[in-house]
N, C-alpha and C positions, 0 to 999 in steps of 0.2 A: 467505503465502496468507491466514491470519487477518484482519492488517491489511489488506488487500487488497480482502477479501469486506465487514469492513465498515466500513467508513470508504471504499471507494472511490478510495483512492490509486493512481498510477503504480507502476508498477513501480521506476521511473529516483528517484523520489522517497521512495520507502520506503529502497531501498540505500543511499542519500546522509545516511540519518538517520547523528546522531552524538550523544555525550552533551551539544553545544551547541545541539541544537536536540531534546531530549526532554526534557520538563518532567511528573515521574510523581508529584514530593512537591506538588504546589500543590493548591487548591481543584479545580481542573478538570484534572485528567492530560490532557496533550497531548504534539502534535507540531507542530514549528514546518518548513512546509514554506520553505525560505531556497534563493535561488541562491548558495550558495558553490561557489565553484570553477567554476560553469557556469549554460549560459542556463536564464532558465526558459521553458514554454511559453508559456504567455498571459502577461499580466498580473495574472490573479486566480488563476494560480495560486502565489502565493505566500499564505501561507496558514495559519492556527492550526487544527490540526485535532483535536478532541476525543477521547478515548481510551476507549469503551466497549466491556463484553463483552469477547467471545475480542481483541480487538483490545487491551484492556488488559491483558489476560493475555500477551498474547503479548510487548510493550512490557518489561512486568517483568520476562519472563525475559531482555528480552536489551536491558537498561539502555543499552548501549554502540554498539545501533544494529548491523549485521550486515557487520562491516570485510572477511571472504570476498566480498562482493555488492558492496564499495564501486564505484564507477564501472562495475559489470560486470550489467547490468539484463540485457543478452541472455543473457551465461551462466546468471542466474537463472531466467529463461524459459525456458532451454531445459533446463535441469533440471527443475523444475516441470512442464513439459510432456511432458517423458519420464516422470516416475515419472507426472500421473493416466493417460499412455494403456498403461505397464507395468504398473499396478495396474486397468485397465478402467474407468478412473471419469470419460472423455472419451465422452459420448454418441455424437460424430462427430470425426472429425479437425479440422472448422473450430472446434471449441469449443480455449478456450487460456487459459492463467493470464491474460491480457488480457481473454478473457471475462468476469472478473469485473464486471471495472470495468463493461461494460455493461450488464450484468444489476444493479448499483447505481443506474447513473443511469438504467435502466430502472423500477427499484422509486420512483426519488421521484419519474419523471414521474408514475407512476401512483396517488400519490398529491397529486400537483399540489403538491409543497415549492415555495417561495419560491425565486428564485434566493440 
């Protein structure tokens, strides 16, 4: 959820991290979004993505990328979305750990970022 909220990743794309595509010792701590094993979506999204905040934190604790969630995005999801609406913290039922993501690329429209 960390990485999620901020860096704006997929779901399908965070699970698939591995220790071959997390880069946390270099000048810029990232993640290398790679199609191994499967398609990507677009074409841009393949992708170096920078590791700041809870999102860095959250990288470090778990070096090796999240091998429970590998290939398994909906199970994620569907966990995630049971505990915010078991803990009340789902405004409405159409909000969802996918929410994130729009509410990301809602924040840099609003601030007019560069593609």
């Amino acid at each position: 959820v960390y990485i999620m909220a901020e860096t704006g990743m997929r779901p399908v794309e965070i699970v698939n991290l591995d220790e071959s595509t997390i880069a946390l010792d270099g000048e810029v701590p990232h993640v290398q979004v790679r199609p191994i094993g499967r398609r990507m979506k677009t074409k841009q999204s393949q992708r170096d993505m920078p590791l700041v905040g809870v999102a860095l934190d959250a990288m470090r604790a778990h070096p090796k990328g999240f091998p429970r969630y590998k290939d398994k995005s909906a199970s994620l999801s569907a966990t995630v979305n049971k505990f915010l609406a078991d803990k009340g913290l789902r405004p409405t039922a159409d909000y969802s750990l996918y929410s994130l993501r729009h509410t990301f690329k809602d924040r840099l429209r609003a601030v007019e970022a560069p593609e």
